[in-house]
C-alpha positions as CSV (number, residue, x, y, z in Angstrom):
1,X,-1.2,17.1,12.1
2,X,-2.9,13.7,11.3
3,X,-6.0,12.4,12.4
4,X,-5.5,9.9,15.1
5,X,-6.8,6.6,14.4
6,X,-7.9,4.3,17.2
7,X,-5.9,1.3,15.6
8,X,-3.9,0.8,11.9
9,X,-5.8,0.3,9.1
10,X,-3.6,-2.2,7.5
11,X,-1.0,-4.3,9.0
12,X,1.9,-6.1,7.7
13,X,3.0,-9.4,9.0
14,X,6.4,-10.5,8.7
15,X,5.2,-14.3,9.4
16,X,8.8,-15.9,8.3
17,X,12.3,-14.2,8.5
18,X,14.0,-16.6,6.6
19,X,13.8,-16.4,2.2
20,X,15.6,-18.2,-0.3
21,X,16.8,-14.7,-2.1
22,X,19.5,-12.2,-0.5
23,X,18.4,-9.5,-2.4
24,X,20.7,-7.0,-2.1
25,X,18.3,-3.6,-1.6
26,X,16.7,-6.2,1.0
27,X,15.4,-4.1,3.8
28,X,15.7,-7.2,5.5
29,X,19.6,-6.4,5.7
30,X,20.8,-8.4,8.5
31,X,19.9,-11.5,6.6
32,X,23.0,-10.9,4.7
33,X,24.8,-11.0,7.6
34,X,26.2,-14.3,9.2
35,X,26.6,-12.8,12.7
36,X,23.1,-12.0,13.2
37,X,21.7,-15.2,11.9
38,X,20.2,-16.4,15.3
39,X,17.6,-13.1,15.0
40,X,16.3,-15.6,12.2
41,X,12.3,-16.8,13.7
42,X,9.1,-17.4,12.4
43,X,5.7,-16.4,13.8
44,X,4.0,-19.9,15.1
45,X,0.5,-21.0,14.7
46,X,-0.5,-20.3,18.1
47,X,1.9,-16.9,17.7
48,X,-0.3,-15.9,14.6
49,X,-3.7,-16.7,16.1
50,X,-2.8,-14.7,19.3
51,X,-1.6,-11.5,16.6
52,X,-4.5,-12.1,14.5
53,X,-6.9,-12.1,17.2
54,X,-5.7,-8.3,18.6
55,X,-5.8,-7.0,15.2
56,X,-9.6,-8.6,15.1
57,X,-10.2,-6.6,18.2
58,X,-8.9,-3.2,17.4
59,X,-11.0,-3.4,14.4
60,X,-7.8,-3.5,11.6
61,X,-9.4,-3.7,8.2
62,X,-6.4,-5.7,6.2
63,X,-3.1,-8.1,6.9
64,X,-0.7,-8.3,4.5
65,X,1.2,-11.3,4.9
66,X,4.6,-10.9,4.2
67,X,8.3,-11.7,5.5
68,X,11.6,-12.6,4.8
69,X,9.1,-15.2,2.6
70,X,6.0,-16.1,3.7
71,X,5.5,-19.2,1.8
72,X,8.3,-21.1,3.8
73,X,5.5,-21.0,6.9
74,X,2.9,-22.1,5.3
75,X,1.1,-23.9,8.1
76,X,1.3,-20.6,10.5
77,X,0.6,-18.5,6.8
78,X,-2.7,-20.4,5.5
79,X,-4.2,-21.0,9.1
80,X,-3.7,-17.2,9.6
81,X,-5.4,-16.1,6.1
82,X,-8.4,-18.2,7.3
83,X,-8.6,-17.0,10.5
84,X,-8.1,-13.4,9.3
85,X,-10.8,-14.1,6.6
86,X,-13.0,-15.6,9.5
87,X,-12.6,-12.5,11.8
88,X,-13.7,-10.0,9.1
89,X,-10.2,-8.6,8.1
90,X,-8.9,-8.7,4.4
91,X,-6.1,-10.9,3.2
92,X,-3.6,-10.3,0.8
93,X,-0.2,-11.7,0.3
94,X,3.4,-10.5,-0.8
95,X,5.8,-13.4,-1.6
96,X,8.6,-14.5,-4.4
97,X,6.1,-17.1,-5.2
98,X,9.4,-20.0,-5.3
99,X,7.2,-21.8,-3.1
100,X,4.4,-21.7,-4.0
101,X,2.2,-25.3,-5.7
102,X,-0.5,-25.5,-7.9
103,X,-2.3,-26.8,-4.3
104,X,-1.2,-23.4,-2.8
105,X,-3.1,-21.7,-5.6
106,X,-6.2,-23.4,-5.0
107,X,-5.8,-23.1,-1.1
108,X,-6.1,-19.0,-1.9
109,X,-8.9,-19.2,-4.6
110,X,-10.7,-21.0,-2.4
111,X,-10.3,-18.5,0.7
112,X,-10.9,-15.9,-1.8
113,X,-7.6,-14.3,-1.7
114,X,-7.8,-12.0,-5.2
115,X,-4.5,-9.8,-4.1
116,X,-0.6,-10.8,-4.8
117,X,2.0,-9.1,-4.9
118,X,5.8,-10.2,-6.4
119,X,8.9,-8.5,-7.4
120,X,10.7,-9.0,-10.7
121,X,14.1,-6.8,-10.6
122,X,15.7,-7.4,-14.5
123,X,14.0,-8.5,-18.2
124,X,16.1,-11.7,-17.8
125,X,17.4,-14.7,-15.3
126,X,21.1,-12.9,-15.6
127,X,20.0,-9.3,-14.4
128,X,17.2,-10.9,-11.3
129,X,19.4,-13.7,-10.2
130,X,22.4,-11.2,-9.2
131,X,20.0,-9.0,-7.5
132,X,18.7,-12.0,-5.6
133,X,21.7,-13.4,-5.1
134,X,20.4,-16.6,-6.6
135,X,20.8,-18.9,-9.3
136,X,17.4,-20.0,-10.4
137,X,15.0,-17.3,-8.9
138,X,13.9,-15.8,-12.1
139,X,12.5,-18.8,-13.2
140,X,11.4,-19.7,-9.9
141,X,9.3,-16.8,-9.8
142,X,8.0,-16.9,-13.3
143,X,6.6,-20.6,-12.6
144,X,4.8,-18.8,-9.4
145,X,3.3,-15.9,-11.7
146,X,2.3,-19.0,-14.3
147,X,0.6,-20.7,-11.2
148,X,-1.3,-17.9,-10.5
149,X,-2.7,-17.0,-13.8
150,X,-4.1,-20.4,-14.5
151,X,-6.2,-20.0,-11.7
152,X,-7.1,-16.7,-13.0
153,X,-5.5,-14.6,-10.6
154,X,-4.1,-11.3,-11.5
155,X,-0.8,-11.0,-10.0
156,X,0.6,-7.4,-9.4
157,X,4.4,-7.4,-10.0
158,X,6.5,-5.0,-8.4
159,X,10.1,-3.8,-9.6
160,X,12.7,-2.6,-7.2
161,X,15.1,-0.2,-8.6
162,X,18.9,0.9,-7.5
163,X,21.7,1.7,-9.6
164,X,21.8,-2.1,-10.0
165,X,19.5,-2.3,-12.4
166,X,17.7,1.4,-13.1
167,X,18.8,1.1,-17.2
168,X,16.5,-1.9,-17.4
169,X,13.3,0.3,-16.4
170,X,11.8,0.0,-19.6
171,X,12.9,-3.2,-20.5
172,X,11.5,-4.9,-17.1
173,X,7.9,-3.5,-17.9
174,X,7.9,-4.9,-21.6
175,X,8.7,-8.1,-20.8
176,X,6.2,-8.0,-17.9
177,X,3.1,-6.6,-20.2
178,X,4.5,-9.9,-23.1
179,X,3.6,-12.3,-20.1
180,X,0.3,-10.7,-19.7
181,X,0.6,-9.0,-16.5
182,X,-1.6,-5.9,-16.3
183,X,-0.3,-4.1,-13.3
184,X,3.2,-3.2,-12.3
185,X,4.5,-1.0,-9.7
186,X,7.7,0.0,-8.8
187,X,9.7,1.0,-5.5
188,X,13.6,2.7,-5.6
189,X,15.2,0.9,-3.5
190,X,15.8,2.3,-0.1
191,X,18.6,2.2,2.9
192,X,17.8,-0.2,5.4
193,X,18.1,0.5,8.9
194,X,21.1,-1.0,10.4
195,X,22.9,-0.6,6.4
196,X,25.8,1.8,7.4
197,X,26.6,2.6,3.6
198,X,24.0,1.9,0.8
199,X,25.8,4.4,-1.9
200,X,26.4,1.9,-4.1
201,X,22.6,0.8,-4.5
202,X,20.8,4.3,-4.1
203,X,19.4,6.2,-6.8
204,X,21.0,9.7,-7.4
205,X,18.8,12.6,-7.9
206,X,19.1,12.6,-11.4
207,X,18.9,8.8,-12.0
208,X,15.8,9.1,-9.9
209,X,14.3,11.6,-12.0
210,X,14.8,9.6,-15.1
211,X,13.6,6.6,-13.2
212,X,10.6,8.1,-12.9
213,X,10.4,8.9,-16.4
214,X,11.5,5.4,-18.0
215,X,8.0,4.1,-16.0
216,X,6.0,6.8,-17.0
217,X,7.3,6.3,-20.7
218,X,7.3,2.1,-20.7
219,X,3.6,1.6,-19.4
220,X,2.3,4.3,-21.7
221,X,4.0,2.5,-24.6
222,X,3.1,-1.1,-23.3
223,X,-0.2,-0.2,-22.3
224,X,-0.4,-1.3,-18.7
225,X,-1.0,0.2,-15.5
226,X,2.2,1.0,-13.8
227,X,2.4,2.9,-10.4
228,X,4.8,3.5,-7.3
229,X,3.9,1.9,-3.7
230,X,6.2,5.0,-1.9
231,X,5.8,8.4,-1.6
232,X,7.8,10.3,-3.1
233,X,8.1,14.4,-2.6
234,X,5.8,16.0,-5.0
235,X,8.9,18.7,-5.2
236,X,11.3,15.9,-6.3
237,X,9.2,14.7,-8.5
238,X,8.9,18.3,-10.7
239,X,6.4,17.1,-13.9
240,X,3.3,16.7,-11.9
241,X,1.2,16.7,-14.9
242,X,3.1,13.8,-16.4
243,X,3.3,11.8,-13.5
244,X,-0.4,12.1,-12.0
245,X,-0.7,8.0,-11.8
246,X,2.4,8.2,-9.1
247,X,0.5,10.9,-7.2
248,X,-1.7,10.5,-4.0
249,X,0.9,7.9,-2.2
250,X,2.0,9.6,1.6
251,X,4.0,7.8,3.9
252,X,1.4,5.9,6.2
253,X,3.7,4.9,8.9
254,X,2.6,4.9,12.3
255,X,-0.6,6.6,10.8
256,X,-2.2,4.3,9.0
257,X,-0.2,0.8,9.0
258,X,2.5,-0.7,11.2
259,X,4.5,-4.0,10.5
260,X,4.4,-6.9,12.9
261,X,7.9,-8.8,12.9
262,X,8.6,-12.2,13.0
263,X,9.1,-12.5,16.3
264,X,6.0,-10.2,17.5
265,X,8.1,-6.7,17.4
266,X,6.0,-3.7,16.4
267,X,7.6,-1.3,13.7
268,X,5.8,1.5,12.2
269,X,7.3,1.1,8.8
270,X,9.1,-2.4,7.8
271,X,12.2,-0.3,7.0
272,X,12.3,0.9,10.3
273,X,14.7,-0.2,12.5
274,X,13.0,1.3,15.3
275,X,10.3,-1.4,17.8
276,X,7.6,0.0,19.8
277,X,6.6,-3.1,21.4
278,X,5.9,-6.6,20.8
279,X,2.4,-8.0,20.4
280,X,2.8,-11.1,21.4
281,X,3.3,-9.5,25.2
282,X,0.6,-6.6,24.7
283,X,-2.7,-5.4,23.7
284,X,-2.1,-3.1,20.4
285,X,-3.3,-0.1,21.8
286,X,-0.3,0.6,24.1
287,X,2.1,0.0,20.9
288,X,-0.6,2.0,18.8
289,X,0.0,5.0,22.0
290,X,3.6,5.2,22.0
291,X,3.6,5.9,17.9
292,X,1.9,9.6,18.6
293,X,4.9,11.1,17.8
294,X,4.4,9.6,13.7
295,X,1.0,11.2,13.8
296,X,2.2,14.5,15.6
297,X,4.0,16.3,12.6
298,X,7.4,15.6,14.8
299,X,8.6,13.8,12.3
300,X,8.0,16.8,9.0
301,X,11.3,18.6,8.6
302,X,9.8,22.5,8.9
303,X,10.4,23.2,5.2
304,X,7.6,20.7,4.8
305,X,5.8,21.8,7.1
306,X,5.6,25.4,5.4
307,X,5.1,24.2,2.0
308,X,2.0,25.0,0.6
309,X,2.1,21.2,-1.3
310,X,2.4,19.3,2.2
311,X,-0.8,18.5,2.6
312,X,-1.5,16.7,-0.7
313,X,2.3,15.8,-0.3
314,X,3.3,14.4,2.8
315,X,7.2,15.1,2.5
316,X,8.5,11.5,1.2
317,X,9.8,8.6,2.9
318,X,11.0,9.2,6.5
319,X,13.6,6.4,6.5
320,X,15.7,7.8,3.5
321,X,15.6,11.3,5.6
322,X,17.1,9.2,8.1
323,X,19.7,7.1,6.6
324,X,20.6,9.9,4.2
325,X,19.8,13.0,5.8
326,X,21.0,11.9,9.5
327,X,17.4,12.3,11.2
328,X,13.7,11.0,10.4
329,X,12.9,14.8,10.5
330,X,15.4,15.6,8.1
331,X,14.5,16.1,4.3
332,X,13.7,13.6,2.1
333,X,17.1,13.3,-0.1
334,X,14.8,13.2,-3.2
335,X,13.5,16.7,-2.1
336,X,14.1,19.5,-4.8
337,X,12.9,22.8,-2.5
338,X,14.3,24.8,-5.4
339,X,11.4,23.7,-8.0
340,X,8.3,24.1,-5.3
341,X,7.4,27.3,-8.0
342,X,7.2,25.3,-10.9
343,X,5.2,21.8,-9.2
344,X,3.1,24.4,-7.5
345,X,2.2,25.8,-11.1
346,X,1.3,22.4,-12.4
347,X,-0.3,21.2,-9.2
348,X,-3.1,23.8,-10.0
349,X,-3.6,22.5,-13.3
350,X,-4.0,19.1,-12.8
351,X,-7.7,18.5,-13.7
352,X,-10.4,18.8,-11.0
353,X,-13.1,16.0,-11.1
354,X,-16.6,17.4,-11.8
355,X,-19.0,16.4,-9.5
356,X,-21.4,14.2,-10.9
357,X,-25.2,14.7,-10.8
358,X,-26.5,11.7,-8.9
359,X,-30.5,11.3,-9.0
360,X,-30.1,6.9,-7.9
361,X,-27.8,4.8,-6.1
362,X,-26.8,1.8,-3.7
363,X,-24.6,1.3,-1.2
364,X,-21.8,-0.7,-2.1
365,X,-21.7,-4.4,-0.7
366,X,-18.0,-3.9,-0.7
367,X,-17.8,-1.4,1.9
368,X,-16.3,-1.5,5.4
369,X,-15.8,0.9,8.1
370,X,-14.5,1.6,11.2
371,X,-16.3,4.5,14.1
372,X,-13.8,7.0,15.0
373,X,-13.8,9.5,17.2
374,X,-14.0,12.0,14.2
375,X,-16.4,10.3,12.2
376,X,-15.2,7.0,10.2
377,X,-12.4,5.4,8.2
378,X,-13.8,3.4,5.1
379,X,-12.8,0.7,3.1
380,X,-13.4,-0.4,-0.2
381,X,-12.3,-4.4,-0.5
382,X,-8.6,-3.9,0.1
383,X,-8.1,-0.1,0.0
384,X,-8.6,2.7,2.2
385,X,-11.3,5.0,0.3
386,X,-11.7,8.0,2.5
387,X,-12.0,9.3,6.3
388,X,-15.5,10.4,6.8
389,X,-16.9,13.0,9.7
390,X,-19.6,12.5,11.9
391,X,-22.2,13.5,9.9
392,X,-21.2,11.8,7.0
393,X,-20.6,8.5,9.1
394,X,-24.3,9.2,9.8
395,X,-25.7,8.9,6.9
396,X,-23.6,6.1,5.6
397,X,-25.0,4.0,8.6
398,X,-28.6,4.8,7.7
399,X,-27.8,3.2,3.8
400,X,-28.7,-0.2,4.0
401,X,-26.9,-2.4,0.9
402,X,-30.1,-4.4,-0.3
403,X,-32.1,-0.8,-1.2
404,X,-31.5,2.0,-3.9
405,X,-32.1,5.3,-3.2
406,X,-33.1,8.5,-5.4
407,X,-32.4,12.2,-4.4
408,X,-35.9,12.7,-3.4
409,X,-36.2,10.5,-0.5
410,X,-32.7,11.2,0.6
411,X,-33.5,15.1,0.6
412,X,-37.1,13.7,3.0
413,X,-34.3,13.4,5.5
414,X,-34.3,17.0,6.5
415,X,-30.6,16.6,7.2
416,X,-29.2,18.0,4.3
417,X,-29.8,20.6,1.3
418,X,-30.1,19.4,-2.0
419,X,-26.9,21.0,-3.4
420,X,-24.7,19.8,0.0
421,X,-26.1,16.4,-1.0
422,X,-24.9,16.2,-4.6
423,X,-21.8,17.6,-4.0
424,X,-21.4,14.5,-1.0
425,X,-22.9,11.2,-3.4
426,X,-20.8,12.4,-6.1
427,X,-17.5,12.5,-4.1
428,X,-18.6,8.9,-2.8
429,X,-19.5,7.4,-6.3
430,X,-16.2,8.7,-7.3
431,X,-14.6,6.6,-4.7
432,X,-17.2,3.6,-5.4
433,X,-18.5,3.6,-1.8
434,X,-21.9,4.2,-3.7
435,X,-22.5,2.9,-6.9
436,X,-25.2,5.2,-9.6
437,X,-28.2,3.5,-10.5
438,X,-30.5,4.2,-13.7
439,X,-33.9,5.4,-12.6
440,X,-36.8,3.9,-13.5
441,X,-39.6,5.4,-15.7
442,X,-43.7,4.5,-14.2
443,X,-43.5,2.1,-17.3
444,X,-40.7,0.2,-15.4
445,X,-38.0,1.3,-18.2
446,X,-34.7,2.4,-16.9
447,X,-33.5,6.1,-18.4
C-alpha cells in the first residue's frame, strides 16, 4: 500500500510534558486532568543523547523538538539540538516561545536552527488567553515572535481552529501578516485520544468547509502564504481548484514520522493514544516493525481504498476516524463520498507542470538521502522532496555537488535516452534537488 521505509523520516520529540498553557483542543489532554498529573516527565540529558543517538543510526533525516513545551527543558532541549546537528540530522523546533530569552535566540542562530513553529489561536489577548487557559500568553508569545525576528528568524505561526474560535479565521491571519509574519498555517483542532467527548470544540462539516474558505480568502487578501499541516480528504474538501495550496498533505503516521514521548514511548502520530514501544529500552527498528500495519493499507476504510482520488489523497486523519467514527479504519468524519464526481472533475483540471528543458545544472548542496531497499528517500533541508528508485538513486550518487553538468555529457552515460532524461532533471529541478545553470558560450558568456 506504502513503501516501507527502513526507519522514519522525521521524528517528533516530546522532550517536556509539562507547558504553562492548558489549551483546551490540547492533544496533550490528560494535562488537564489532576488525576493523571504523576504521567507528567521530561526526557533527561542522558535520556535525549541515548534517543538521539538511535535516530543517528537508523539514518532519520529531522527532529522536531516539541512537547508539552520544550523550552521548560532547555538543558536536555539545546544539548539535543547540538547533538542532533552534530550527527547529521536536521533541527527544528515547535514551542509557545513564553520561554524563550534573547540568549535562547542566539543559542539557535548560532546552531543554525532557521525553522520555528508557534501557534496563535485569536486576533487579541481576550480570544488566545481563554483558549490557553492563561492570563498573559498572548503577549507572552508575541514577545517570543519579537525575539525571533530581531535575529532575523522567520517564525511560521500556526492557528488551531474549533468552534472556539473558527469566526476569527480571517481576523487571526490579518493581524498575523500587520506583525510581519509571512507564513501561517492552520490545523482544526482534533479529539484527543483518551477525550471521551470533544463535541463542543470540533468543527462541523459545514463550519469546516467554511473554515477552509475564511484561509483561503484571508491570505489571498493579506498576501501571505497560508497552508494546513493535516490532511484533510480531498472529497471533503470539494473546490480543489480553490484550495490547491492545502493540497499534497497525507497522513504520515507510522509511514513517514513517529513521535517520541516524554518518557521514551513510541506513537505513530502524537494524537495517538496508541505506544509501540519505548526507546529508551530498544533499538528503533523493532518499534519501526510492529507499525507495519500503518504502512499495510489496514488502516484505509475500503471506500478509500476504491476511490479513484486515494492515491493523491490518502483518506484524512486516522485519529478523527477513530474518535469520531469508532475505528482508525473508519472514515474520516470530514469525508463527503457524495461529492467524489465533482472533486474528481476539478482534480483533472488542476494545472500539470510542463517539464522543463534542462541543457545545465548542479546538484544541490542542500540535498540528503537515505538507501532504501527501493531506491532512496531524499531531502531537501528540512522537507521530504521525493522517493527515488534504483536507478534514479543511481544517478544521483554519481552527481558530485562541486561540478555542473550539461545534457551532453550526461547522455555519454549510455544509461539513459535523451528524452527519459529531460523528462527526469526537470521533475528534479522542480523539486530543487538540482538547480539549472546558464550555459556558457566558447566566449565564456553565459546564455
Amino acid at each position: 500500500m506504502y513503501k516501507t521505509l527502513s526507519a522514519p523520516l522525521v521524528v517528533q520529540i516530546e522532550i517536556e510534558s509539562a507547558c504553562q498553557n492548558s489549551c483546551i483542543h490540547c492533544y496533550n489532554f490528560w494535562r488537564q486532568d489532576s488525576i493523571n498529573n504523576s504521567d507528567k516527565s521530561r526526557l533527561s540529558v542522558k535520556e535525549i543523547k541515548t534517543i538521539i543517538h538511535k535516530l543517528a543510526k537508523a539514518k532519520v533525516f529531522e527532529i522536531v523538538f516539541t512537547g508539552g513545551e520544550p523550552l521548560l527543558n532547555k538543558s536536555s532541549l539545546f544539548y539535543g539540538m547540538e547533538l542532533a546537528q552534530k550527527l547529521g540530522i536536521g533541527v527544528s523546533l515547535n514551542s509557545n516561545l513564553i520561554s524563550l530569552t534573547k540568549k535562547d535566540v542566539i543559542f539557535l542562530e548560532e546552531l543554525g536552527v532557521d525553522s520555528v513553529l508557534t501557534s496563535i489561536m485569536g486576533p487579541s489577548a481576550d480570544i488566545h488567553d481563554s483558549i490557553a487557559s492563561r492570563n498573559g500568553s498572548f503577549n507572552d508569545t508575541l514577545r517570543g515572535i519579537k525575539h525571533l525576528k530581531e535575529k532575523g528568524f522567520a517564525p511560521v505561526v500556526n492557528i488551531v481552529i474549533s468552534k472556539k474560535n473558527k469566526d476569527y479565521v480571517k481576523d487571526t491571519i490579518n493581524f498575523l501578516a500587520s506583525l510581519g509574519i509571512k507564513h501561517i498555517t492552520s490545523t482544526r483542532a482534533g479529539c484527543p485520544g483518551n477525550c471521551s467527548d470533544f463535541s463542543e470544540m470540533s468543527l462541523s462539516f459545514k463550519e469546516f468547509q467554511k473554515y477552509l474558505d475564511d484561509l483561503y480568502v484571508a491570505g489571498q487578501e493579506a498576501g501571505v502564504s497560508v497552508g494546513v499541516l493535516e490532511s484533510y480528504p480531498y472529497c471533503g474538501m470539494k473546490y480543489l481548484l480553490r484550495y490547491q495550496q492545502f493540497l499534497n498533505r497525507r497522513c504520515s503516521a507510522g509511514i513517514t514520522t513517529i513521535t517520541v514521548g516524554s518518557n521514551g514511548s513510541v506513537r505513530p502520530c502524537s494524537h495517538l493514544d496508541i505506544q509501540y514501544g519505548n526507546l529508551l529500552k530498544e533499538d528503533l527498528d523493532k518499534i519501526w516493525s510492529r507499525m507495519k500495519k500503518w504502512r499495510d493499507g489496514s488502516m484505509i476504510p475500503l471506500e478509500c481504498k476504491n476511490c479513484k482520488l486515494f492515491y493523491f489523497c490518502g483518506s484524512g486523519c486516522r485519529m478523527e476516524a477513530k474518535m469520531r467514527g469508532g475505528a482508525l479504519n473508519a472514515m474520516d468524519p470530514y469525508s463527503c463520498p457524495d461529492d467524489i464526481d465533482i472533486v474528481l472533475q476539478q482534480f483533472y483540471k488542476l494545472p500539470k507542470k510542463e517539464n522543463k528543458i534542462i541543457s545545465s545544472f548542479s546538484l544541490s548542496k542542500k540535498i540528503r538521502w537515505r538507501k532504501e531497499k527501493f531506491g532512496s528517500a531524499v531531502f531537501l533541508a528540512h522537507n521530504f522532496k521525493v522517493f527515488l528508485n534504483k536507478k534514479a538513486t543511481d544517478f544521483l550518487n554519481k552527481l558530485d555537488s562541486e561540478k555542473n553538468y550539461t545534457i551532453e555529457e550526461i547522455i555519454k552515460w549510455g544509461d539513459y535516452s535523451s528524452k527519459e532524461l529531460q523528462v527526469f532533471l526537470s521533475k528534479l529541478a522542480d523539486k530543487k534537488i538540482i538547480l539549472e545553470r546558464p550555459r556558457k558560450t566558447m566566449g565564456g558568456e553565459e546564455k
